[in-house]
C-alpha positions as CSV (number, residue, x, y, z in Angstrom):
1,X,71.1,-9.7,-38.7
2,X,73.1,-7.8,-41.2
3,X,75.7,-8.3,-43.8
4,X,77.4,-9.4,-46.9
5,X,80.6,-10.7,-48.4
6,X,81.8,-11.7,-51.7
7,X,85.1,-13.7,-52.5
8,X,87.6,-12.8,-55.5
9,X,86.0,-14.3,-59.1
10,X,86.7,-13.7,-62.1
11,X,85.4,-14.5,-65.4
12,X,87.8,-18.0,-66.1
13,X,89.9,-18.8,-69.2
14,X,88.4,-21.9,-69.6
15,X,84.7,-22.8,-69.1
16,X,84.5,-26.2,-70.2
17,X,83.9,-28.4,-67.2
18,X,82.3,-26.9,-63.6
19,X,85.6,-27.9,-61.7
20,X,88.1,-26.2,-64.0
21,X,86.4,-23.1,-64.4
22,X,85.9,-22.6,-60.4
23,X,89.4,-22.9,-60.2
24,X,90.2,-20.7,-62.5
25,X,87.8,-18.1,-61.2
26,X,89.5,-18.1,-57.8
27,X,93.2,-18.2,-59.5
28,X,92.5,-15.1,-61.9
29,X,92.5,-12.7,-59.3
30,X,96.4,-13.7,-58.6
31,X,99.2,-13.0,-60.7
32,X,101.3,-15.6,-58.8
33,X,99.7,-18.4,-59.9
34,X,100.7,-18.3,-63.4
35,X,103.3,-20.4,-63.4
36,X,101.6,-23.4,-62.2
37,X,98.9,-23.2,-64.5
38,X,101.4,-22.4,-67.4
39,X,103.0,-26.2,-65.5
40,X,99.6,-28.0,-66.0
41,X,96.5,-28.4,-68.3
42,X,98.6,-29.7,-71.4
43,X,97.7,-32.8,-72.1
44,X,94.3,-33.8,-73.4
45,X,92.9,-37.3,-72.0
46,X,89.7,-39.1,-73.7
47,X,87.5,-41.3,-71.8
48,X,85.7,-44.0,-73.5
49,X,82.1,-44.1,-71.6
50,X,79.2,-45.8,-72.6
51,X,77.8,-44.2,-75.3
52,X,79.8,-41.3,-75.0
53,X,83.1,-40.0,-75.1
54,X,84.6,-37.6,-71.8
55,X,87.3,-35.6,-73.2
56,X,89.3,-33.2,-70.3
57,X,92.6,-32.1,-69.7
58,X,94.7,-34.6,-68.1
59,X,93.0,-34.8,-64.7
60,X,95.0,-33.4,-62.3
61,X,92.5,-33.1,-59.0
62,X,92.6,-29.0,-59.4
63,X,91.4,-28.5,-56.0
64,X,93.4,-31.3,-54.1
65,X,96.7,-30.8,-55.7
66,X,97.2,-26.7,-56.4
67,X,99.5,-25.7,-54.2
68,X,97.3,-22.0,-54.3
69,X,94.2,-24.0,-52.8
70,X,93.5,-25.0,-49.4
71,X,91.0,-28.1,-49.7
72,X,88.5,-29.1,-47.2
73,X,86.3,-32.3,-47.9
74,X,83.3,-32.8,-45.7
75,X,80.8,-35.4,-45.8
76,X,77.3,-34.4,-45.6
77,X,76.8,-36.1,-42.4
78,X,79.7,-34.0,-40.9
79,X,78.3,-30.8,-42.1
80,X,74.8,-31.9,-40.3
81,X,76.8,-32.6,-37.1
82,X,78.2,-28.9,-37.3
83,X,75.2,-27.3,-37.9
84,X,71.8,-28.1,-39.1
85,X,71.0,-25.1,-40.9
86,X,72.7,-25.1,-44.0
87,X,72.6,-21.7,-44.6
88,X,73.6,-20.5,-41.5
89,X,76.9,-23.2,-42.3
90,X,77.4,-21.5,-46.1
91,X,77.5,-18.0,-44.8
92,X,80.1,-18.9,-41.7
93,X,82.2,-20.9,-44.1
94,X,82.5,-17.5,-46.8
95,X,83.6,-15.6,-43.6
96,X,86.3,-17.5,-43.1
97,X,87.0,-17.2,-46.8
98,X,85.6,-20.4,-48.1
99,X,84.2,-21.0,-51.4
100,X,81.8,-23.6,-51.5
101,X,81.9,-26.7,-53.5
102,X,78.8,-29.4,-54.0
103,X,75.7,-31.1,-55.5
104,X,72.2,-29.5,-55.3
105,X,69.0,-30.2,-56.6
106,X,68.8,-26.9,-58.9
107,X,65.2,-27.5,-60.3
108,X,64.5,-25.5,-56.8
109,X,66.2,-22.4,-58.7
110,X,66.2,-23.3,-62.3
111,X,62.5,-23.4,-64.1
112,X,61.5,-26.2,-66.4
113,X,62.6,-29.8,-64.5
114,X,61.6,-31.8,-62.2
115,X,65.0,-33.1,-61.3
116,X,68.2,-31.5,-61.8
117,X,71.0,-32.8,-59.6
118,X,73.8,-31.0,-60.6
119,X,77.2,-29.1,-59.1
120,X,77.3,-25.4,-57.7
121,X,79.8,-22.9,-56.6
122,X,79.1,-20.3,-54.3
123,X,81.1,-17.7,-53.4
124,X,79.6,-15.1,-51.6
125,X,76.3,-14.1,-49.8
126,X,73.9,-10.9,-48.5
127,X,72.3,-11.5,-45.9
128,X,69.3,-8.5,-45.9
129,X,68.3,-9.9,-49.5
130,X,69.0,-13.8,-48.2
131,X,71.0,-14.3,-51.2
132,X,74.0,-15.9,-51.9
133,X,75.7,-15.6,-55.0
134,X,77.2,-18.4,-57.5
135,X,78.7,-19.8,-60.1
136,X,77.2,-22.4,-62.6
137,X,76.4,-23.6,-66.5
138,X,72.7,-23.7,-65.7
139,X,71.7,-20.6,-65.2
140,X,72.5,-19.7,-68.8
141,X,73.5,-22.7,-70.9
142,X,77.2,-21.1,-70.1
143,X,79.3,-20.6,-67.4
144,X,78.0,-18.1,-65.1
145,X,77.6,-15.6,-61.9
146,X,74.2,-15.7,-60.5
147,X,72.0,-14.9,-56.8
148,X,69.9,-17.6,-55.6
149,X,67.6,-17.1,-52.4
150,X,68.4,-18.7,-49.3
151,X,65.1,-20.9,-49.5
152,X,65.4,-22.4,-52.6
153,X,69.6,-23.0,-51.9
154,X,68.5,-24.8,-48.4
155,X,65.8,-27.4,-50.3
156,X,68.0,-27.7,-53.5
157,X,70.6,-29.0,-51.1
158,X,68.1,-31.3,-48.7
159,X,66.9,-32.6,-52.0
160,X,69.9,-34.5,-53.1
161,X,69.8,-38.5,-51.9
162,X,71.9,-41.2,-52.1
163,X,73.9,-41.5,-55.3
164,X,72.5,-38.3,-56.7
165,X,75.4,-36.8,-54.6
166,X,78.0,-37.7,-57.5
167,X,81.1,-35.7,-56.5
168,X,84.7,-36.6,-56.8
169,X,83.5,-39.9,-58.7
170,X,80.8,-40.7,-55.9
171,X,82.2,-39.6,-52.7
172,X,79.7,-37.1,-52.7
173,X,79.7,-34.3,-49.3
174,X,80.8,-30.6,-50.0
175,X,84.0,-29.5,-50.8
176,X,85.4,-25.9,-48.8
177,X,88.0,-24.0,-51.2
178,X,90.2,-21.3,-49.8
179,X,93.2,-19.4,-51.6
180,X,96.5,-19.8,-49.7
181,X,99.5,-18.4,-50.3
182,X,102.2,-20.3,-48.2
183,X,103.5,-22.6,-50.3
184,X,104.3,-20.9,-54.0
185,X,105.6,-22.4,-56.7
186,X,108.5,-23.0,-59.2
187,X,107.7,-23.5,-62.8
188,X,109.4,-26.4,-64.5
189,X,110.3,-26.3,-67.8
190,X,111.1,-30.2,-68.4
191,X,107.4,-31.3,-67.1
192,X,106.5,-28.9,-70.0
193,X,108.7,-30.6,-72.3
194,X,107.4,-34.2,-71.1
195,X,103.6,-33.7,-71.5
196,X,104.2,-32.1,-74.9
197,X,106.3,-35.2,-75.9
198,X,103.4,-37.3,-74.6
199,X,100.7,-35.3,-76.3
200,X,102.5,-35.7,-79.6
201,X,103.3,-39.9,-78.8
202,X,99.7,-40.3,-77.3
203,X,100.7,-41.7,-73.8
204,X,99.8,-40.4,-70.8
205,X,102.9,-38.8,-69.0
206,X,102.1,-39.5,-65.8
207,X,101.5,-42.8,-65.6
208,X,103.6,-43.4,-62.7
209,X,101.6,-41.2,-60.9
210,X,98.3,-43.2,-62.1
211,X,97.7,-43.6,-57.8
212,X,97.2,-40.4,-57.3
213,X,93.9,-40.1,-59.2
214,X,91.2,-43.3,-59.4
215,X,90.1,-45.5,-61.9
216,X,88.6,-45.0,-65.1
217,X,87.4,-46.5,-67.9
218,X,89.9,-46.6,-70.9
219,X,91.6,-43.5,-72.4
220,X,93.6,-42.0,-74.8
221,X,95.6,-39.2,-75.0
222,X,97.0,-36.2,-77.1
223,X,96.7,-36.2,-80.8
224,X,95.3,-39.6,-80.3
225,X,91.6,-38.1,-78.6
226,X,91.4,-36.8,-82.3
227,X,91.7,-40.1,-83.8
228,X,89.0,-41.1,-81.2
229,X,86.5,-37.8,-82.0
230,X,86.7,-38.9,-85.5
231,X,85.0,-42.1,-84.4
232,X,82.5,-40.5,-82.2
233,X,81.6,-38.0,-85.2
234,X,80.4,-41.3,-87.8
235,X,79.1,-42.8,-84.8
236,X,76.8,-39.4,-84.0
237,X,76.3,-39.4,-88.2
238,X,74.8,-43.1,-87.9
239,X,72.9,-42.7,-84.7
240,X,75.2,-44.7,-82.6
241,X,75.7,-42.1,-80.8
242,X,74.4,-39.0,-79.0
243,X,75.7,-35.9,-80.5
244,X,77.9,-33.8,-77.9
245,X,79.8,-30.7,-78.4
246,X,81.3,-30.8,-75.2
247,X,84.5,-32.4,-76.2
248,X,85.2,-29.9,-78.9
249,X,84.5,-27.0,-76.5
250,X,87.9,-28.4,-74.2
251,X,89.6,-28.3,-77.7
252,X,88.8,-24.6,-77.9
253,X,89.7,-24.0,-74.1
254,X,92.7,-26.1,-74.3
255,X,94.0,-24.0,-77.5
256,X,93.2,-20.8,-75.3
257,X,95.6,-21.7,-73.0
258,X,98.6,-22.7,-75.2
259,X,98.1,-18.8,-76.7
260,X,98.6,-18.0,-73.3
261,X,101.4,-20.6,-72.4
262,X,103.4,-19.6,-75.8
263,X,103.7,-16.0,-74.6
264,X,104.9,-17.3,-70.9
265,X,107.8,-19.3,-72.6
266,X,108.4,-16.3,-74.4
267,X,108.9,-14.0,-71.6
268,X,110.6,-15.8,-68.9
269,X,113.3,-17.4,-71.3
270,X,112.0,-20.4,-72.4
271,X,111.3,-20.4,-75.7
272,X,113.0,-18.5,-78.4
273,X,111.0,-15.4,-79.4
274,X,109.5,-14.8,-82.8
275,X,109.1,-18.2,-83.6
276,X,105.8,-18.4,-85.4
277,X,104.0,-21.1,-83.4
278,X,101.5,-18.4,-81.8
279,X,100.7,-17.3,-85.0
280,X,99.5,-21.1,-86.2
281,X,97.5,-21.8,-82.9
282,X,95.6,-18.8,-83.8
283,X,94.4,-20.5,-86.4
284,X,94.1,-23.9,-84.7
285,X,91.9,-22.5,-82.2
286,X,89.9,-20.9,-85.1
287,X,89.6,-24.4,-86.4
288,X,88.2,-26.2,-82.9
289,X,85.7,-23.4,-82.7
290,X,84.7,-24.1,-86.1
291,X,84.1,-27.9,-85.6
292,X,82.2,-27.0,-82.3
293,X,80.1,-24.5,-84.1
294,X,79.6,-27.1,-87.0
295,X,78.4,-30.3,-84.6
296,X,76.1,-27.4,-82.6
297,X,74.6,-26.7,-86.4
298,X,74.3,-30.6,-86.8
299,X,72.5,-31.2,-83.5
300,X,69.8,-28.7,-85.5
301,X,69.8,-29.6,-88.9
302,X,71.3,-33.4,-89.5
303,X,72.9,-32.5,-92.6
304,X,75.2,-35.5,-93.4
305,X,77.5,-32.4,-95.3
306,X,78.1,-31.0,-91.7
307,X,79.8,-34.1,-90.7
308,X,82.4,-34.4,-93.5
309,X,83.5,-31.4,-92.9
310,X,84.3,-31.6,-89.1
311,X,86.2,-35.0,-90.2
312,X,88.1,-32.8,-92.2
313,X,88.5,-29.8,-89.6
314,X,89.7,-33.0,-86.7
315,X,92.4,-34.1,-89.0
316,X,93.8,-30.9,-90.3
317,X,93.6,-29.7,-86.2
318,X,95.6,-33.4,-85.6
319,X,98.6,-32.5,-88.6
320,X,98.6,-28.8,-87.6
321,X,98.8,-29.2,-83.9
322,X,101.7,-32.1,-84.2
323,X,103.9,-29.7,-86.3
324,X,103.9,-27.1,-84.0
325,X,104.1,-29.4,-81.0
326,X,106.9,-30.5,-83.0
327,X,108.5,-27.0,-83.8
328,X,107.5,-25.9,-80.2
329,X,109.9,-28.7,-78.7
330,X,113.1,-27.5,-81.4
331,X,112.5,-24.3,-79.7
332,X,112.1,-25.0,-76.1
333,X,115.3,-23.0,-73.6
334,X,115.5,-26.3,-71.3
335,X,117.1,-24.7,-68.3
């Protein structure tokens, strides 16, 4: 048996967390999507965990909710039911144009652990070199495209028990992603508008949609989540704390898409042209990639120097981004 077959990816915009930057793979290879990612993925949300802070855009279930994605959620007992040989399952699910969503053990394919339950995105196989290819962070410490054999995909998978399957908040199974056309999409210039004004006022703008996602533990939002990395950076300073640059690399991605989102306004009407604010999230962006680069030095080095000057870098990002926030909303075409 004979054959191969790889689905649309490319490289995304954003690479902070697994689940966004699948999306976004599948959604770069159509222009028509544009407007509903231009609609989304402006407000920031901070989750106080244990020991730890989770910072993400406002978490709008990407898969579930995009009208450009067709979402299938099966439990692993379902996908046993339909056939026991998992990859025999993965490569008839890419034929029908699938991408495939879930948890696997990946200490079968990545060298030095013993265990290393983690999240996986395959989107395409060949079956004379019994490969298929995916998408992950651990193949390179960063987001991306790898092969992995057929043998080690088939135990990595059998491997994972019990709560080890930790998808969509413990649901666990294996999600089946598929682009659909059918349904488009109208951009909306007031939701813009209302997730800017809650970004600058620190309140979550969709509250009265709170049912739509699950529960979490508590957040803030906006230009408050700097208030809150401020607290995590003294904590990581005075060893409360384990030092994470994670947060600070969804400040860069989320900068990266209001240089894109500025340009959109610009072109289709909605903001007036030439108005500087691209310009200054330049250099906001610069300054998230500088505090990120500055706590990666710190995990090194411990200099108590470093630290001061992310403080610093937060706060000017917090006064910076809440003038143009401001300046962006004087500007806005609401039509």
């Amino acid at each position: 048996m004979s054959g191969s077959k790889i689905l649309p990816m490319q490289y995304p915009i954003i690479t902070s967390w697994q689940w966004q930057a699948n999306a976004f793979a599948i959604l770069a290879n159509y222009p028509q999507t544009e407007p509903w990612i231009m609609n989304h993925f402006i407000q920031l949300q901070l989750t106080s965990n244990p020991g730890s802070s989770y910072v993400d855009f406002y978490r709008t279930p990407t898969f579930e909710f995009c009208p450009w994605l067709f979402h299938q959620h099966l439990q692993r007992d379902t996908v046993r039911y339909f056939n026991k040989d998992i990859c025999a399952f993965f490569v008839d699910c890419i034929n029908l144009n699938n991408y495939i969503y879930g948890v696997f053990d990946q200490a079968f394919f990545v060298p030095g652990h013993d265990r290393l339950p983690h999240d996986l995105f395959i989107y395409g196989y060949d079956l004379e070199r019994r490969v298929f290819h995916a998408a992950d962070f651990t193949f390179t410490g960063k987001y991306a495209f790898a092969e992995v054999a057929f043998e080690q995909l088939e135990k990595a998978y059998h491997a994972i028990e019990g709560d080890e399957d930790w998808l969509y908040s413990g649901k666990g199974g294996l999600s089946l992603i598929s682009f659909t056309d059918s349904l488009g999409y109208d951009f909306n210039i007031a939701n813009v508008a209302t997730q800017l004004e809650g970004f600058l006022a620190g309140h979550n703008s969709f509250e009265k949609s709170r049912e739509l996602t699950y529960r979490t533990n508590p957040c803030v939002f906006g230009l408050e989540v700097y208030d809150k990395l401020i607290e995590d950076v003294i904590k990581i300073h005075d060893q409360q704390q384990e030092a994470d640059y994670r947060p600070f690399h969804v400040l860069c991605d989320h900068k990266a898409l209001m240089l894109r989102r500025i340009p959109f306004l610009e072109e289709h009407g909605y903001l007036q042209p030439d108005s500087g604010i691209l310009e200054c999230y330049r250099s906001i962006e610069n300054d998230a990639l500088f505090c990120r680069n500055l706590l990666l030095k710190y995990m090194i080095t411990k200099q108590s120097s470093i630290i001061d000057k992310i403080i610093t870098n937060i706060r000017k990002i917090r006064k910076e981004e809440g003038e143009q926030i401001e300046s962006l909303l004087t500007k806005l075409v609401i039509v």
